[in-house]
C-alpha positions as CSV (number, residue, x, y, z in Angstrom):
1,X,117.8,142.6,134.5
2,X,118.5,140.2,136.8
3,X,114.9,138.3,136.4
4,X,115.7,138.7,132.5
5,X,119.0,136.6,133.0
6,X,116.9,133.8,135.4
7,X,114.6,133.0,133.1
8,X,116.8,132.5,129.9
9,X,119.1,130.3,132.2
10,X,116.0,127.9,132.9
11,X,114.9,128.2,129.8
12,X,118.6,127.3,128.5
13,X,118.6,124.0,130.9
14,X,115.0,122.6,131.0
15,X,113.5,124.1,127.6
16,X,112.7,122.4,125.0
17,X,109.6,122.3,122.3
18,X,107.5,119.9,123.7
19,X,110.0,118.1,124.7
20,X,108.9,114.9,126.6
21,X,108.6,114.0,130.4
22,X,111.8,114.0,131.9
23,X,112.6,111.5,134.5
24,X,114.4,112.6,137.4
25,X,115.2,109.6,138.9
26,X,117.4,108.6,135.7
27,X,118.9,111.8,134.1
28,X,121.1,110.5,131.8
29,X,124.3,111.6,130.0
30,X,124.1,115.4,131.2
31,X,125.3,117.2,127.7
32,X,125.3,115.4,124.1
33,X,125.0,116.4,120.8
34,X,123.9,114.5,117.2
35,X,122.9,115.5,114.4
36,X,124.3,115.7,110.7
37,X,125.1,118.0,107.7
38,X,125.2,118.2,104.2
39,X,124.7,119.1,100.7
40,X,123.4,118.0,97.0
41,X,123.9,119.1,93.4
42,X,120.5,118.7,91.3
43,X,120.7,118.7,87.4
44,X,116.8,118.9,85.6
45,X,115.9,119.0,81.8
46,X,112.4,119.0,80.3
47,X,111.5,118.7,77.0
48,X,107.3,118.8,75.5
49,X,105.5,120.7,78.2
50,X,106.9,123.9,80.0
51,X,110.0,123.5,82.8
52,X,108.9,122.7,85.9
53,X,112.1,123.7,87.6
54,X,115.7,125.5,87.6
55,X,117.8,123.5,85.1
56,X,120.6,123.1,88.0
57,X,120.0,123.6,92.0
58,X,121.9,123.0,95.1
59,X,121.1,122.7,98.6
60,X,122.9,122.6,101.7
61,X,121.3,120.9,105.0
62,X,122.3,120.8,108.8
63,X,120.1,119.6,111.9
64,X,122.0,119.9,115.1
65,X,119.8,118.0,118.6
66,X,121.6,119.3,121.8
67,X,120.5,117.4,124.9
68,X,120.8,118.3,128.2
69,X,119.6,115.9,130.8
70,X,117.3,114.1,128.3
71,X,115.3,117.4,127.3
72,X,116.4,118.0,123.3
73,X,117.4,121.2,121.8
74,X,117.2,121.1,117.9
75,X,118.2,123.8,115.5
76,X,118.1,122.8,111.6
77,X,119.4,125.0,109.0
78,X,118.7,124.6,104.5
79,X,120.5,127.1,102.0
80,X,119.2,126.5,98.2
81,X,119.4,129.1,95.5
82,X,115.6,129.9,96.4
83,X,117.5,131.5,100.0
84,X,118.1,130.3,103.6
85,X,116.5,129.4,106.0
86,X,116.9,128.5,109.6
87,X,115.1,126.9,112.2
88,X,114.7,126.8,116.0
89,X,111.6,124.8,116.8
90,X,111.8,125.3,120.8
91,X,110.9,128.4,120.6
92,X,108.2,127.4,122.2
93,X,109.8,125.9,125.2
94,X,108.8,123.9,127.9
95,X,109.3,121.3,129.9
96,X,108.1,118.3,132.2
97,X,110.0,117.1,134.9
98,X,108.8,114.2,136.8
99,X,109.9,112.4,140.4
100,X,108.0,109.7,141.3
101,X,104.1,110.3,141.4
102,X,104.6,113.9,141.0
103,X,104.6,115.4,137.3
104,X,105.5,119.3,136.7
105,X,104.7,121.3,133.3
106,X,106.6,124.1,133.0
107,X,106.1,126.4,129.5
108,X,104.5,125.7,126.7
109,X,102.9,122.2,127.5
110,X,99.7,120.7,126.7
111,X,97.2,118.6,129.1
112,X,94.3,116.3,128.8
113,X,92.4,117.0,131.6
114,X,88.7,115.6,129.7
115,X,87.4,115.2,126.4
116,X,85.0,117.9,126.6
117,X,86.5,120.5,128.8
118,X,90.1,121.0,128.5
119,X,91.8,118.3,125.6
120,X,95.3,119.1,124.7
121,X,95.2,122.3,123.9
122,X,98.3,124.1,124.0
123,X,99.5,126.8,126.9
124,X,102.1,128.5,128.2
125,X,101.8,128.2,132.1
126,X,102.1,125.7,134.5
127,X,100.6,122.3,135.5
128,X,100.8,119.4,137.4
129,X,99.8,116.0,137.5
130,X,100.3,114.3,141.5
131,X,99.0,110.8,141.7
132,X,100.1,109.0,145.0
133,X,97.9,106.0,145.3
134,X,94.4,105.9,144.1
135,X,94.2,109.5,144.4
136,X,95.0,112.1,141.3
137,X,94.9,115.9,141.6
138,X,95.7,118.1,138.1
139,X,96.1,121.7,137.9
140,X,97.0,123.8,135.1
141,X,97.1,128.2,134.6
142,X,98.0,130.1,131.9
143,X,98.0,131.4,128.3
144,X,96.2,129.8,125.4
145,X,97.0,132.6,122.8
146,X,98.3,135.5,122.5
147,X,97.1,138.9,120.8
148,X,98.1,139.7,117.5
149,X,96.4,143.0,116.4
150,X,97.7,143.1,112.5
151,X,97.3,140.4,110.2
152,X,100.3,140.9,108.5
153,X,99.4,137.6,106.2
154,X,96.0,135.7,105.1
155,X,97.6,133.0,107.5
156,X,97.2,135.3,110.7
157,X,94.2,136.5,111.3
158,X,94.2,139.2,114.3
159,X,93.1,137.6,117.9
160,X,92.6,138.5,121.7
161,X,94.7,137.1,124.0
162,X,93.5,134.2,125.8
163,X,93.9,132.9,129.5
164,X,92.7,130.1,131.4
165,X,92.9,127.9,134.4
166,X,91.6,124.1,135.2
167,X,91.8,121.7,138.2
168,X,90.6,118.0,137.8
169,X,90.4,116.0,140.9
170,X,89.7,112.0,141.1
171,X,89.7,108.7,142.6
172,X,90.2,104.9,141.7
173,X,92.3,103.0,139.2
174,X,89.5,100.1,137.3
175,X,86.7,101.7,138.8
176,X,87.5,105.6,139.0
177,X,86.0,108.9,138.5
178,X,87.2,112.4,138.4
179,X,85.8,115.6,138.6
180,X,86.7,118.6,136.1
181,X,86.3,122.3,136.0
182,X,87.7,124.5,133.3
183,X,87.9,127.9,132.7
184,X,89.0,130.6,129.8
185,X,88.2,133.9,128.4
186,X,89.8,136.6,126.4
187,X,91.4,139.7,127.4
188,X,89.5,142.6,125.9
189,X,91.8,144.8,127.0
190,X,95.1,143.3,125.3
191,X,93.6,144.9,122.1
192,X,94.3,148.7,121.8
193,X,91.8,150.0,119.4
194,X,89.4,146.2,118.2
195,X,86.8,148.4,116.4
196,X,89.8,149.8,113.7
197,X,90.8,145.8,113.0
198,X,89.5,143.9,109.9
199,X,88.6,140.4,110.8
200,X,89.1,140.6,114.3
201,X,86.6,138.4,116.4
202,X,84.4,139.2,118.6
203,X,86.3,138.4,122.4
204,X,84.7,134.9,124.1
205,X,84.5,133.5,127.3
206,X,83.9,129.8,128.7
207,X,83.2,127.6,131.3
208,X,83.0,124.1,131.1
209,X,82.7,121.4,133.8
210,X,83.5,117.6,133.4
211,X,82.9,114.2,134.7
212,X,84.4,111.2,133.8
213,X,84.9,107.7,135.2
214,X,85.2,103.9,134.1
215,X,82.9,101.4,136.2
216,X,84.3,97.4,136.4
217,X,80.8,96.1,136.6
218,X,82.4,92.3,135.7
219,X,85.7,92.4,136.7
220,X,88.5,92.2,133.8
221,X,85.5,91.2,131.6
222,X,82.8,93.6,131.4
223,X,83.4,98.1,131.8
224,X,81.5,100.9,131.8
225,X,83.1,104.5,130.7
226,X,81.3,107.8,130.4
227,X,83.0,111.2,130.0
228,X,80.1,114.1,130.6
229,X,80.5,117.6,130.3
230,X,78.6,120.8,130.6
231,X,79.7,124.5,128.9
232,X,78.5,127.8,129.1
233,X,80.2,129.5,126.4
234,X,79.7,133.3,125.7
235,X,80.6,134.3,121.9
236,X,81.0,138.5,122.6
237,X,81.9,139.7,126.2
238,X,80.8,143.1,125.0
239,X,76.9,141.6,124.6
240,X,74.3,143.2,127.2
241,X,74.9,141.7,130.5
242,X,72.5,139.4,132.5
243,X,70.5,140.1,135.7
244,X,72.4,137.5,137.8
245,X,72.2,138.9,140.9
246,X,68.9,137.1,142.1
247,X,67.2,133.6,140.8
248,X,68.7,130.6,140.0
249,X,72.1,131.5,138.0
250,X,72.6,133.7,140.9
251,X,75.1,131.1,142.6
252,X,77.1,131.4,139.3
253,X,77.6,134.6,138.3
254,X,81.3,134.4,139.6
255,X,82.2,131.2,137.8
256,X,81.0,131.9,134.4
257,X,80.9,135.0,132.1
258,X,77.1,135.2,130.8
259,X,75.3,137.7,128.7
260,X,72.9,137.8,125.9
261,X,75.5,135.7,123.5
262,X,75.8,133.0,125.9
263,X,74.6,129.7,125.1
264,X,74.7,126.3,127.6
265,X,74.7,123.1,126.6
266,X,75.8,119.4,127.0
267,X,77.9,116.9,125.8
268,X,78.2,112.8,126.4
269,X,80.5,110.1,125.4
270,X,79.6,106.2,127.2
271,X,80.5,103.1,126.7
272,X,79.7,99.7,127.4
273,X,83.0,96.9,126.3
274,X,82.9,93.0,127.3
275,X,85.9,91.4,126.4
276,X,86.6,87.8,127.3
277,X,89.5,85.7,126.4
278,X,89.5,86.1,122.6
279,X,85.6,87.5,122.4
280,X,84.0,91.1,122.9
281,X,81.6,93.3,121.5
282,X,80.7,97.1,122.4
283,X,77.9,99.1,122.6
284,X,78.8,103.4,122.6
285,X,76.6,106.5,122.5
286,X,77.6,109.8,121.8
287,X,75.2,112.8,122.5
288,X,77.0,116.6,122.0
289,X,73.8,119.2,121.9
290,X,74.0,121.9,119.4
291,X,75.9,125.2,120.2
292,X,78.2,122.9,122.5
293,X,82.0,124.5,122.6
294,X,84.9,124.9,124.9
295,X,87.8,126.7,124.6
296,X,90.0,124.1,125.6
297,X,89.1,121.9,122.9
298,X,91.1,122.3,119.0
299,X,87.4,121.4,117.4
300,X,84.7,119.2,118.1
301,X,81.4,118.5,115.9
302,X,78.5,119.5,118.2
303,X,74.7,118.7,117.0
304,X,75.1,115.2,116.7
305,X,74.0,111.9,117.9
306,X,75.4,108.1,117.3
307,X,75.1,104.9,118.1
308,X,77.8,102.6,117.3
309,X,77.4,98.2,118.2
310,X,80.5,96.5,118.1
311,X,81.7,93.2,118.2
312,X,84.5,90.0,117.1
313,X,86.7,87.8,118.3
314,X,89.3,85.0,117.0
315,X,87.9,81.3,116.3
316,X,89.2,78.0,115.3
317,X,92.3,78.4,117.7
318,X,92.6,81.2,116.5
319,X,93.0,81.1,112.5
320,X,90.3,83.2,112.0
321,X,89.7,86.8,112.9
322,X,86.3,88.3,112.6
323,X,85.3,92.0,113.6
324,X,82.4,94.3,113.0
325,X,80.7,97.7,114.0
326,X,77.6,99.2,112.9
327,X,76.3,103.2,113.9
328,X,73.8,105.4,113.1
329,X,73.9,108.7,113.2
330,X,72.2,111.8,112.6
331,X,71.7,115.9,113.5
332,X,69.2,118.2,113.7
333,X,68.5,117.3,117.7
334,X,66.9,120.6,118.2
335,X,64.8,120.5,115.1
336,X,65.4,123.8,114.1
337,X,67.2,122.8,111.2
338,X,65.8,123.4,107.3
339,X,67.5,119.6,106.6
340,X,68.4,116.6,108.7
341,X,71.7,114.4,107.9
342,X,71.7,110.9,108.8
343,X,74.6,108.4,108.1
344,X,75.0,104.9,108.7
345,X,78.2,103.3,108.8
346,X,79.2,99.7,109.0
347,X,82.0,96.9,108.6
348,X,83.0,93.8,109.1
349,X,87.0,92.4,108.4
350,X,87.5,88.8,108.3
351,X,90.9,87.7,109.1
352,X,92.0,83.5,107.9
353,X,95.7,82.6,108.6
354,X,94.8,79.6,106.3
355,X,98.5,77.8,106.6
356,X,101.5,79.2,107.7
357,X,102.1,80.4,104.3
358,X,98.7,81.2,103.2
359,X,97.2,84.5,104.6
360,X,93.6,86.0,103.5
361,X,91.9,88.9,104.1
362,X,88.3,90.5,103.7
363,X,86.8,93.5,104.3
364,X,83.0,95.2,103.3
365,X,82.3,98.5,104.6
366,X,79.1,100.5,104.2
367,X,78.8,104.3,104.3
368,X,75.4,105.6,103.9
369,X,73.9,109.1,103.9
370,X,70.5,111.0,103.3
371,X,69.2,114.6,103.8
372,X,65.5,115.4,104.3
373,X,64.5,118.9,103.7
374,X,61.9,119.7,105.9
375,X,59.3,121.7,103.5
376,X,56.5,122.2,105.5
377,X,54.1,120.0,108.0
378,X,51.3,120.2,105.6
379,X,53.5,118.8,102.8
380,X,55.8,115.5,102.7
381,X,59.3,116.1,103.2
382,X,62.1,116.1,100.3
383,X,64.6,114.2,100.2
384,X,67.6,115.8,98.3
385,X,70.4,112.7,99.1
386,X,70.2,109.4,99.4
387,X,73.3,107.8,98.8
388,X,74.8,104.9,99.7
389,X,78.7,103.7,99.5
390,X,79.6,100.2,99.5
391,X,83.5,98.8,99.5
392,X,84.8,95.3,99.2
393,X,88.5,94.1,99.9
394,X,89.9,91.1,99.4
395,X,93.3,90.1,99.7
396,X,95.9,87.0,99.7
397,X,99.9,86.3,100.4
398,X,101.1,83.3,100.1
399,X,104.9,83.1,101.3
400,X,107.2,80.3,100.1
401,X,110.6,79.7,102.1
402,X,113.8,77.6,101.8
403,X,117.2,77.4,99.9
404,X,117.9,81.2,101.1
405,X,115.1,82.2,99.5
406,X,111.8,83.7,99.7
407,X,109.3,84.0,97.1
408,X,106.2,85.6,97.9
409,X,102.9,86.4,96.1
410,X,100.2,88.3,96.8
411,X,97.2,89.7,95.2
412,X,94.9,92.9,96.1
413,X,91.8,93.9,95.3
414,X,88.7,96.0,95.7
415,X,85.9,97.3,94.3
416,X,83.6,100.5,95.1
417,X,80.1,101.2,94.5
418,X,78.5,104.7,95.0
419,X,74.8,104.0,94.3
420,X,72.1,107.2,94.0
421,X,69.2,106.5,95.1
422,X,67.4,109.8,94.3
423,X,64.5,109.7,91.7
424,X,64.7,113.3,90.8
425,X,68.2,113.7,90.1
426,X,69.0,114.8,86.3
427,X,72.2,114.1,86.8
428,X,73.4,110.9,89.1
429,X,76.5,111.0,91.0
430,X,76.2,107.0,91.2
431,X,79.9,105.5,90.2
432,X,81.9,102.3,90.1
433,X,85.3,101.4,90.3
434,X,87.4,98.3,90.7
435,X,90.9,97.6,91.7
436,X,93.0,94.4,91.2
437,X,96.8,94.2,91.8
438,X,99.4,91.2,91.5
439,X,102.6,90.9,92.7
440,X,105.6,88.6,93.0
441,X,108.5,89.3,94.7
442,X,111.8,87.5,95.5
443,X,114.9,88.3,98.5
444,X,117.4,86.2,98.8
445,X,118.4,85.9,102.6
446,X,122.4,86.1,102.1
447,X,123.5,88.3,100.1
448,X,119.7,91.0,101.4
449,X,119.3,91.2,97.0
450,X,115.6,91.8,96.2
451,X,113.5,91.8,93.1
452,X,110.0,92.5,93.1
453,X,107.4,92.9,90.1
454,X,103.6,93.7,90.4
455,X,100.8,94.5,87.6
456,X,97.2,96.1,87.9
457,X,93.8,97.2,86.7
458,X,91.4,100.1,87.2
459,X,88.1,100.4,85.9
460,X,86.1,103.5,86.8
461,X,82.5,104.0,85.6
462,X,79.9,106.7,86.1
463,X,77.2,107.9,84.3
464,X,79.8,111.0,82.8
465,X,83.0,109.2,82.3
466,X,84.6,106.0,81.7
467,X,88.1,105.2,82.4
468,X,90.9,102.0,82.4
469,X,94.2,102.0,84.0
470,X,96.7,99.3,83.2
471,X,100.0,99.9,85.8
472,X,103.2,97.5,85.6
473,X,106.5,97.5,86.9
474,X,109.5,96.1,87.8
475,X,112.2,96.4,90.7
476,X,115.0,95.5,92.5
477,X,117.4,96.3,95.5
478,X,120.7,95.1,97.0
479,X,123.4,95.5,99.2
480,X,126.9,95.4,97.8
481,X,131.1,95.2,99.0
482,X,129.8,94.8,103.1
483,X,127.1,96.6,102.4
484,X,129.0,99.9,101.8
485,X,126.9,100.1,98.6
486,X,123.0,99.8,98.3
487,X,121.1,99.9,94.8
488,X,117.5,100.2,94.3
489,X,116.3,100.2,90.5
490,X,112.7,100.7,89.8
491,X,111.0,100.9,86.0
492,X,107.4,101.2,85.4
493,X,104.9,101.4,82.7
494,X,101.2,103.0,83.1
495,X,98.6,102.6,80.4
496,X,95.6,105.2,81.1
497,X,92.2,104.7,78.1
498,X,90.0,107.6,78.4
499,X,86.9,107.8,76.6
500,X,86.4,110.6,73.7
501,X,90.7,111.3,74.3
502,X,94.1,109.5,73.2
503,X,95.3,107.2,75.0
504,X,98.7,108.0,78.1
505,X,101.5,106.1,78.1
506,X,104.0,106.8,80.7
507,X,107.5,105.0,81.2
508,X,109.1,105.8,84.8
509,X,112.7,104.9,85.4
510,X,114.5,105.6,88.6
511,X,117.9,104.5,90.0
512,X,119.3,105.6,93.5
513,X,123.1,104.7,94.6
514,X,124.5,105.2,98.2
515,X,128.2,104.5,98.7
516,X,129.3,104.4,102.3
517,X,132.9,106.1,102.4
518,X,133.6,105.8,105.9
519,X,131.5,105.2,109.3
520,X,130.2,108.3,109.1
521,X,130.2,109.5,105.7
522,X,127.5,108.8,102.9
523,X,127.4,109.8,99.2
524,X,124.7,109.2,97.2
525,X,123.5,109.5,93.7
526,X,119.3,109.6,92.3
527,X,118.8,109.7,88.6
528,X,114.8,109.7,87.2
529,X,113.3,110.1,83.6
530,X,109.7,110.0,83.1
531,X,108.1,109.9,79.7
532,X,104.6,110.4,78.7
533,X,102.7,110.4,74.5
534,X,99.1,111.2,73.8
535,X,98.3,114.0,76.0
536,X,100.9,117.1,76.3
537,X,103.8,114.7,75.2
538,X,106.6,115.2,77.2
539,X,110.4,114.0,78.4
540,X,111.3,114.8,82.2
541,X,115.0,113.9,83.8
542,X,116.0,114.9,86.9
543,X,119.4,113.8,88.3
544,X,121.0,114.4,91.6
545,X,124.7,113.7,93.4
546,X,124.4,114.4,97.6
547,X,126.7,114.3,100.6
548,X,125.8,113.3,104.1
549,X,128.1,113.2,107.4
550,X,126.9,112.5,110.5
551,X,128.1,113.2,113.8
């Protein structure tokens, strides 16, 4: 009883959900509480097409943040005519406390100990995080999930419960390297009777092992990073066991769980980055084996291997901005595979600060894929795609200031093209589409009034369909009696031309009002009505008054 009353006291004074680091060295204010609460009235009428909604609604809203010595406790709570609903979001609780070079995780925390062992994953344990000096130590134990042996919903699918532990040890601040090993498996016992549950998994096990570092080979100018790791993961702890007792494994037969369903393999991430003054370039290679998983990691694509080059800098004192990366990349590493994937991928942005009025920017990206389908190795392969994505962006603002005002134009656009390269395909998924969008808009600096107006064009193409898109619209916002009153106003028109079909035409209107009664004290008014003719005519309004205080 006792113990029960201990641990709700903690929880009540250093829990929160994941809450940040707390600082002990500079507490804070020990108690305070924000938050606000409040309510709107919703009106709704449809004519043409089927209601979308209740005619008339209501909803009432409150979000109350306690803090206590900077870690935050927040409840919320929403009643609508659909029910209530109420919300405590630390209910996973934990907390960090920190004093100097020495961190503590307490709860349900997460930890990045390596990309390929143990990468923010969450727990409920302990951890900490000690570096004095050059030196770092990090340590975590504890829970990764917990059994659930009933579904109850398509949402929860029944699971073992899952432990773990990790410790990381390293050295160095440029030049550095540390040392990971990482450890989890699932508790086959935690599940009374696993062979009477649907959809239950087969319990896993895993052991990974790390090694990262960074390398200053030039000092500030040129680095080398690498993050390596190694993981034996076991899919069913119930597979036949292994004769471990003799031979080469032998040394390891108390650090990992391995049977007939294990599988080893590796995983690589380097890098090479120069950087000087306002130049650099890159060069990174990524090798993860197939099979490769940890149970400390949310998901990572294994079978794969890429190559990216990177480079840019600014020129011209710095008016001009130019960066770009090419990779290649492709599966199938163990050849065991009926297809292989490969992609490339490039871009390049060009940045041009013309005047100081005048901005322009460019972009061209390049996304290609293609599949071979490995027939046999008397016949030629097949390919089955080979297809290539190209995309060009260009835009402009030009900014003109003075008199209290400032007018400023801008135009956006882009264009897409999906070409098909396949010679056997009855049906080509090759399309086009361009983009182009103007727009003005106006503020004047005194009185914080806005008005703003912008028109564009769609074309998409392919070898099925056709379509045009013609989009304008008009705005404006302001600030009115000391700003106790802001107005935003908003109408737009959209023109859509389908081929073998009548032509849309919507009309949006929207107009939101928010009077400030007091300091804390807010109401606030929405009206919308959308109209649409040639397809499934239709008339939409939706109106809305609200209330807000906050505290």
């Amino acid at each position: 009883m006792y113990r029960k009353v201990l641990i709700v006291f903690t929880i009540l004074i250093f829990g929160a959900g994941h809450a940040t680091a707390q600082n002990l060295d500079n507490p804070g204010k020990p108690v305070t509480i924000s938050g606000s609460l409040g309510g709107n009235l919703s009106f709704y009428d449809m004519n043409g097409i089927p209601a979308r909604r209740n005619p008339y609604g209501y909803s009432l809203f409150g979000n109350v943040n306690l803090r206590i010595y900077g870690v935050s406790l927040p409840f919320s709570v929403a009643i609508n005519q659909q029910g209530s609903r109420f919300s405590q979001p630390f209910r996973q609780i934990g907390v960090s406390p920190q004093y100097k070079w020495a961190k503590l995780h307490l709860g349900h925390r997460i930890m990045r100990f390596s990309e390929f062992t143990l990468n923010n994953v969450t727990f409920l344990g302990a951890g900490t995080e000690l570096t004095p000096g050059k030196f770092r130590f990090s340590a975590m134990i504890g829970r990764f999930r917990e059994a659930r042996e009933s579904a109850g919903d398509l949402f929860r699918i029944p699971q073992y419960e899952r432990n773990g532990y990790a410790i990381s040890a390293g050295y160095g601040k440029e030049t550095y390297v540390d040392v990971v090993f990482f450890k989890a498996a699932d508790k086959r016992n935690s599940i009374s009777n696993p062979d009477e549950i649907e959809g239950l998994a087969t319990p896993e096990a895993n052991t990974a092992i790390g090694l990262k570092g960074g390398v200053e080979v030039v000092k500030h100018r040129l680095r080398f990073e690498y993050d390596v790791g190694a993981s034996a993961f076991t899919r069913n702890l119930n597979a036949t066991a292994l004769d471990l007792t003799s031979g080469t494994l032998s040394d390891f037969r108390n650090l990992a769980d391995i049977n007939q369903s294990s599988n080893v393999a590796g995983a690589a991430n380097t890098a090479l980055r120069y950087r000087n003054g306002a130049y650099n370039a890159g060069l990174e290679y990524r090798y993860i084996q197939p099979g490769y998983q940890s149970l400390g990691v949310n998901y990572l694509l294994s079978d794969l291997e890429m190559i990216t080059v990177s480079g840019g800098g600014q020129f011209f004192e710095n008016k001009v901005g130019v960066q770009a990366s090419y990779g290649k990349q492709n599966n199938n590493l163990s050849e065991r595979n009926f297809a292989t994937t490969g992609r490339d991928i490039g871009s390049l942005n060009v940045t041009v600060r013309a005047t100081e009025k005048l901005n322009i920017n460019a972009g061209y990206s390049n996304f290609s894929i293609y599949q071979t389908l490995i027939l046999d190795t008397l016949f030629a392969d097949s390919v089955v795609i080979d297809q290539t994505n190209h995309q060009l962006n260009l835009s402009a603002t030009y900014l003109i200031m003075g008199d209290g005002k400032v007018h400023s134009i801008g135009i956006n656009t882009n264009f897409q093209d999906l070409s098909d390269r396949r010679e056997t395909a009855e049906v080509s998924s090759a399309t086009q589409m361009i983009n182009v969008n103007l727009s003005y808009g106006l503020r004047f600096n005194s009185s914080g009034i806005g008005l703003r107006g912008s028109a564009s064009y769609q074309d998409f193409a392919s070898q099925l369909i056709g379509q045009q898109r013609y989009a304008f619209s008009l705005g404006g916002s302001g600030a009115f009696f000391d700003k106790k009153l802001t107005l935003r106003l908003s109408q737009t028109y959209n023109l859509s031309v389908l081929e073998m079909r009548d032509n849309d035409h919507i009309h949006s209107t929207r107009i939101t009002a928010g009077y400030k009664v007091a300091a804390r004290h807010t109401v606030s008014l929405s009206a919308a009505s959308t109209s649409r003719q040639g397809n499934n005519d239709f008339t939409e309004s939706r109106v809305s008054v609200g209330y807000r205080m906050q505290f």
